[in-house]
N, C-alpha and C positions, 0 to 999 in steps of 0.2 A: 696908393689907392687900392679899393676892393671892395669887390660888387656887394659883401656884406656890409657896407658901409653906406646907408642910403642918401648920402650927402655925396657919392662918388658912382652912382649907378650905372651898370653893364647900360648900355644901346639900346641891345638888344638880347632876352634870355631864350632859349631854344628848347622844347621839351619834346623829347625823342628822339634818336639819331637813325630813320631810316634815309632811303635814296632821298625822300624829299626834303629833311633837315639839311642832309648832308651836301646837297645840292647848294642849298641856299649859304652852308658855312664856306662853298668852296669858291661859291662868287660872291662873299663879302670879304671871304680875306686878303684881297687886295687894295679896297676899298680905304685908303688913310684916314683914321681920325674916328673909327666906327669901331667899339667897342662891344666883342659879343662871347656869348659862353653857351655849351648845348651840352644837354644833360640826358642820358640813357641809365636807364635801369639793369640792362643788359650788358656782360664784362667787356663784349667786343660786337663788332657788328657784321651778321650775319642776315643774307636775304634770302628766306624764305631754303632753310636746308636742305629742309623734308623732301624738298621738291627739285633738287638737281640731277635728276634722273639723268642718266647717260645718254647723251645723243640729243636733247632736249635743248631748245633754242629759243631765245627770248624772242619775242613777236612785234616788238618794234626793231627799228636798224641801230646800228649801233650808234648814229648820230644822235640818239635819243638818250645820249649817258647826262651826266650829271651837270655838263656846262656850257657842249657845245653851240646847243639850236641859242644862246646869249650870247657868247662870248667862247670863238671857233679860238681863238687864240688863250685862252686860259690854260698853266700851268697842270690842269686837273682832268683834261680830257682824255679819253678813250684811248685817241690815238698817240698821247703823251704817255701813257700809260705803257703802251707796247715798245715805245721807245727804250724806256727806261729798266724795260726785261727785257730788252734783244730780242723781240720778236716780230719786229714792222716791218721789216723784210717778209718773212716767212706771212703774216696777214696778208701783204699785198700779193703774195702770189695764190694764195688761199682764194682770195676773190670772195668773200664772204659779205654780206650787210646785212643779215642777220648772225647774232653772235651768240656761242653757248652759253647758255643758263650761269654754269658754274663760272663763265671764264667776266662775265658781269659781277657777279658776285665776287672775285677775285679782283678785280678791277674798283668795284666800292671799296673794297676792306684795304684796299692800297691807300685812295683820297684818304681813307679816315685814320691809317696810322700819320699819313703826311700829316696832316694840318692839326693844329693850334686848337685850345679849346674846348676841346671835346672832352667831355667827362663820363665817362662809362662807369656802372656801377652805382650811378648814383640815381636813388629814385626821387620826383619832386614828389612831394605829399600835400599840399595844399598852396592856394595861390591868394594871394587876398590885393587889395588896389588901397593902398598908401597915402590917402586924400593929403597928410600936413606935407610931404615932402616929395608927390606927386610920382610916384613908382611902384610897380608888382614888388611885395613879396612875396618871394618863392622859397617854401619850407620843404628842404630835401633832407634825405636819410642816404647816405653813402654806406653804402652795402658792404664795401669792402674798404675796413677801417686801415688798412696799412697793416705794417710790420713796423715793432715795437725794437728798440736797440737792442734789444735780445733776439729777434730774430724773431719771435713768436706773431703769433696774426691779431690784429685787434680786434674786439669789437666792432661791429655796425656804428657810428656814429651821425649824429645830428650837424643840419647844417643852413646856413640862410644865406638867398642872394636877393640883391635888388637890379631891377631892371624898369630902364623907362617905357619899353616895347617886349612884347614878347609873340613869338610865332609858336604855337602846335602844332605838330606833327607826329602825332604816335599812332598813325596809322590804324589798323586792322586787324579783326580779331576773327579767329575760328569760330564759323555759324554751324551750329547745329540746330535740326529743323525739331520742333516741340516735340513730333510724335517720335525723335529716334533718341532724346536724350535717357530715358530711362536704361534704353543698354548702352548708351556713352558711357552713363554713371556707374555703371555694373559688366563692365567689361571684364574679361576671364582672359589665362590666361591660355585657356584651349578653344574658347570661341572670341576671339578678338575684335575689337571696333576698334576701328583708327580714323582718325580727320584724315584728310588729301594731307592738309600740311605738318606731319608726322609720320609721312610713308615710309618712307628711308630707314626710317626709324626701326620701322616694323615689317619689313618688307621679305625677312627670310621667317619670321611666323608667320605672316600670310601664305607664303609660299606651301609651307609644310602644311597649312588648312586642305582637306580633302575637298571642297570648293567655296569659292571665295565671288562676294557680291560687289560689284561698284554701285554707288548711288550719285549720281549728278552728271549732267550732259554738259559740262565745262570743257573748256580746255586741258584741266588736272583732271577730270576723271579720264578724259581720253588716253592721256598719256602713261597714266597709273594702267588703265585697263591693258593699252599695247604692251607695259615693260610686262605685266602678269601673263600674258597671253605668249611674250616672246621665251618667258623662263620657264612654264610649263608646258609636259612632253605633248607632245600630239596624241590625239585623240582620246586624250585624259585631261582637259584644258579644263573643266569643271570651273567652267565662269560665267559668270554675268553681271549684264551692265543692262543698268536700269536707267531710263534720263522722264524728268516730267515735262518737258517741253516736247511738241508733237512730230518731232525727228531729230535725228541728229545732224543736227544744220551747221554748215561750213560759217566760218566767221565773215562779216562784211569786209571785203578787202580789196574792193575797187579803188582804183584814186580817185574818184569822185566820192568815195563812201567814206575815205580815209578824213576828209576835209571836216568831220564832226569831230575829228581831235586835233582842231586850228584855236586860235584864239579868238577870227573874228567868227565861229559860230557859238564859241563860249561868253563873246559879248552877246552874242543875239539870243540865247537860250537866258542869261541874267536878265536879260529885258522884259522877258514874259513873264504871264500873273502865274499865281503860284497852281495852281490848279491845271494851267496848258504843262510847264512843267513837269509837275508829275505824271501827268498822262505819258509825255513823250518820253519820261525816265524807264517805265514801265515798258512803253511797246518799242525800246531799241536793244532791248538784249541781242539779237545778233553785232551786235557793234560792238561787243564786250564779255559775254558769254559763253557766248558758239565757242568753234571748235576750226581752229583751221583747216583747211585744205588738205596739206598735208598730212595733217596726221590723220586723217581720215582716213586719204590714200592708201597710208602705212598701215592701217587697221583690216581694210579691205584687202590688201595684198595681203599679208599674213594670214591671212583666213582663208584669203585663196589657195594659197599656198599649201594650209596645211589640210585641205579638201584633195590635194592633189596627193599627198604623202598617206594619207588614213590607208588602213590595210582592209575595213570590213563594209567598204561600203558596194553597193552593187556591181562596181568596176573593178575594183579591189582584187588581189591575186587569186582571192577565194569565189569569185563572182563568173560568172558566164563570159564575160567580154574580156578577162583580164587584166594588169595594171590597172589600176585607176585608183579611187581615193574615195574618203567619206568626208562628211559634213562634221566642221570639229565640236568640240563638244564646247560650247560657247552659244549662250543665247543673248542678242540685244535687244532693249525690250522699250521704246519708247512712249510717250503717252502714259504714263504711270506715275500715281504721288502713292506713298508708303502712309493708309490712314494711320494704323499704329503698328506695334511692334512689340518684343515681348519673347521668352526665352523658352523653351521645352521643357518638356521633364528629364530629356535625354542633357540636356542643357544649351541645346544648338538654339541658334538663332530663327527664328519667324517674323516675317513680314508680311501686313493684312495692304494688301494694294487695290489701289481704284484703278480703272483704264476709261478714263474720261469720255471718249466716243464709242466706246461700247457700253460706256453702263455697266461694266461687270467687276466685280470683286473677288480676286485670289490670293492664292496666299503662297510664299514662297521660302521655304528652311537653306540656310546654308549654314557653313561654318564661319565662316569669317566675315566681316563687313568693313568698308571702305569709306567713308564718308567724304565725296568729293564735291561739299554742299557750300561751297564759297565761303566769305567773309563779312564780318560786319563794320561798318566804320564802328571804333571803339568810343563809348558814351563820353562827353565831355561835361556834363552835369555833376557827377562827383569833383573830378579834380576841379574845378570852378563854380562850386557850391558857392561858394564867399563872392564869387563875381554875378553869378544867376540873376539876382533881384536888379542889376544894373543893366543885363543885356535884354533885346530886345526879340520874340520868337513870330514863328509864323504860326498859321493856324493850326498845323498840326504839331504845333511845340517844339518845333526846331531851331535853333540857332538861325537868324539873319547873319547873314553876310552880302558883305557888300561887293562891288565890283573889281575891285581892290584885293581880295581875301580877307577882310578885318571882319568879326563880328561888331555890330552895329548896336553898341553900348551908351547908355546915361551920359549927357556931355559931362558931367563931372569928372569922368576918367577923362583923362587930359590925352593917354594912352592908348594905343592900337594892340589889337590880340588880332595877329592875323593867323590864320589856319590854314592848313595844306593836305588835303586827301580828305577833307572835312564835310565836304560842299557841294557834292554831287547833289544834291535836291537847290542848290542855285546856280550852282555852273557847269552841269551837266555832265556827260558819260565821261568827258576828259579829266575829270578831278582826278580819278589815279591812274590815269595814263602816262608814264613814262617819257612820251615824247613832251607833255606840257610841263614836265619840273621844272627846267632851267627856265623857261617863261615865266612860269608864276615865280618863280624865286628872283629875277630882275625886276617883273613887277613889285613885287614886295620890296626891294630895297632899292626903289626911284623912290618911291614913298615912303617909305622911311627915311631916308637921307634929303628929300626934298629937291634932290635935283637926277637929270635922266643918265646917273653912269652909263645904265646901262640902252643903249638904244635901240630902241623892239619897231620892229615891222609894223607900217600903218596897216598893210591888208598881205593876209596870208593863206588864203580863195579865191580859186576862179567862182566861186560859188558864193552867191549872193545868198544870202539869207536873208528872208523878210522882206516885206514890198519897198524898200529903200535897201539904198545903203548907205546904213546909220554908222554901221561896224566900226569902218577906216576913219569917218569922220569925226567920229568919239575919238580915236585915238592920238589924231590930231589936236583934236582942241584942248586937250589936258594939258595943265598947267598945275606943277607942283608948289606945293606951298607948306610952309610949318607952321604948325602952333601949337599953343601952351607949351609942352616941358617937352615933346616930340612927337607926339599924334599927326602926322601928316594926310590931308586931306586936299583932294582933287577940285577942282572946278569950271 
């Protein structure tokens, strides 16, 4: 049998292979009888390169890897991981529960050589829904055609699967903000513009920049700003960081604040009309924006620091009082959006900036630029043009989705399209949160298999949300059930 054979269809087809594909292929492959295939455009899989800066640490615990908060005993967790490179000794004395950046990143690309399935290199290119034989087809181009019995590389070639289910996950894409894409588009290679997520990249020509700008109050620009601030000399630091938000504010990190990336306040946020939604999408950027603690600290001491080393400031060797130190040369500059932007005659960069609570507009030249302007979920209207006229939107044109993750399609598909990191305007700040993968990926495959392999927590808050609590009781009263050719719906 073979998924190109629509009388013999995959389960389940997968498009994209980041943490939250991969998640979900690592707790269906145990699953007997469940037939599935995930397909990446990308040769291997890597998370987020640009941004493994040295010393940098992922911001949820390591509990939050790909299988455990489902299934502590699956083959593919974190701590099976360290097993299997002799290093769970050396972790446990480490005492760590946050884990480095890279060493997550090294820890996916381990899941993803192990397991089955996985198809790298291959792009889907359209999707369409199958009414005589009740299945996606999925029209992919395999980028990398093999090696021909001579040895030589083939061609690209074309290719078709069928699937009764299919999940997306292709995640997120580099935002740039309207008024900076003209010098995105017209970057030089002596005044440079870089996204956050191509720093690495570019990070010894920034360096060599006579001064260099961050733009964005995130978590990446923070960290982008400290590694620049820690490799340029003192009192030549020729930096600045810009943020539009009215400080640079520490991330929400109470465990009571923690409990908005729970499942039952992402039942209770599905629950509301679409209009309290985005309100509350809007005003919880600290939950997902800011900047942690930490590194904030780390920014603050290193400034202190190099206030205490400067040679020319009025305490300074040259000064009356003696020893002492100057102010580095690093401005941070909050309350600021960048109206437009726009290159010199010299060719350096300019920036025309508002400062919201003063009313005032300046303008700011450097050499270099930073763009540490987030991401967007990447549009699902192209690749599901052929499904569009089937699915159902809200009023500002967005994909429904249901409580479930499926978007909320024409009963004629018989089929579930469920989605993963898609959904933040119906389920809230935790759609790409890290600790909710392995959740939504058991959800996902109770309902698609129609029964609870996997068995999820009726309530996982001390925190009640909403004048009931409906949260726990929903999740009690679900009852899986199948119909038509594998669309599995609740009741």
């Amino acid at each position: 049998m073979t998924p190109a054979d629509p009388r013999h269809p995959l389960d389940l087809a997968g498009i994209g292979i980041g943490p939250a594909n991969l998640s979900l292929a690592a707790l269906a492959e145990p699953l007997r009888g469940l037939r599935t295939a995930f397909y990446e455009q990308r040769p291997a899989f890597h998370w987020h390169p640009g941004l493994l800066i040295e010393g940098t640490t992922l911001q949820v615990p390591f509990l939050a890897d790909l299988v455990t908060l489902a299934d502590p005993t699956s083959r593919w967790s974190f701590l099976a991981h360290l097993r299997d490179r002799q290093r769970l000794f050396p972790f446990y004395f480490a005492e760590r529960f946050h884990i480095p950046r890279a060493e997550y990143d090294a820890y996916c690309r381990w899941v993803s050589r192990g397991l089955a399935g996985l198809h790298f290199h291959h792009r889907v290119d359209a999707v369409r829904w199958n009414e005589e034989h009740a299945v996606f087809e999925l029209d992919f181009t395999r980028l990398d055609g093999g090696r021909a019995d001579n040895g030589t590389a083939r061609p690209a070639c074309s290719g078709r699967a069928h699937a009764r289910n299919l999940v997306i996950g292709v995640g997120t894409a580099p935002h740039v903000p309207e008024a900076l894409r003209p010098l995105a588009a017209s970057a030089t290679a002596t005044a440079p513009v870089v996204h956050s997520a191509d720093y690495l990249d570019h990070r010894e020509r920034l360096l060599a920049a006579d001064h260099v700008t961050v733009v964005g109050s995130g978590q990446s620009g923070a960290e982008i700003f400290l590694d620049l601030l820690r490799r340029r000399p003192p009192g030549r630091e020729r930096l600045h960081w810009l943020a539009r938000t009215p400080a640079f504010a520490p991330m929400e990190y109470s465990k009571l604040g923690l409990e908005h990336f729970t499942p039952d306040y992402t039942r209770y946020f599905h629950g509301l009309s679409e209009p309290v939604r985005d309100r509350l999408t809007e005003g919880q950027w600290q939950l997902h924006k800011a900047v942690d603690a930490e590194t904030l600290a780390a920014i603050h001491d290193e400034l202190y620091r190099r206030s205490l080393d400067g040679p020319d400031g009025p305490d300074g060797p040259d000064g009356p009082d003696g020893p002492g130190g100057s102010w580095p040369d690093a401005v941070l500059t909050p309350g600021v959006t960048v109206r437009t932007a726009g290159r010199t005659a010299a060719g350096r960069l300019e920036l025309h900036l508002d400062h919201a609570e003063q009313g005032a507009r300046t303008r700011l030249t450097t050499g270099a630029l930073v763009l540490a302007t987030g991401y967007r979920e990447r549009p699902l209207a192209t690749l599901l043009a052929d499904l569009a006229p089937l699915a159902r939107r809200d009023a500002a044109g967005r994909f429904e989705v249901d409580r479930n993750y499926r978007l909320v399609l024409d009963p004629r598909v018989t089929g579930a399209v469920h989605v993963q990191n898609a959904e933040r305007h119906t389920h809230g700040v935790g759609a790409p949160d890290l600790g909710l993968v392995a959740h939504r990926s058991a959800t996902i495959l109770n309902h698609l298999t129609g029964e609870e392999r996997y068995p999820l927590p009726e309530r996982t808050a001390f925190t009640t949300f909403g004048a009931s609590s409906t949260g726990a009781r929903a999740v009690a009263e679900q009852r899986f059930t199948t119909e038509g050719s594998g669309q599995i719906t609740s009741r």
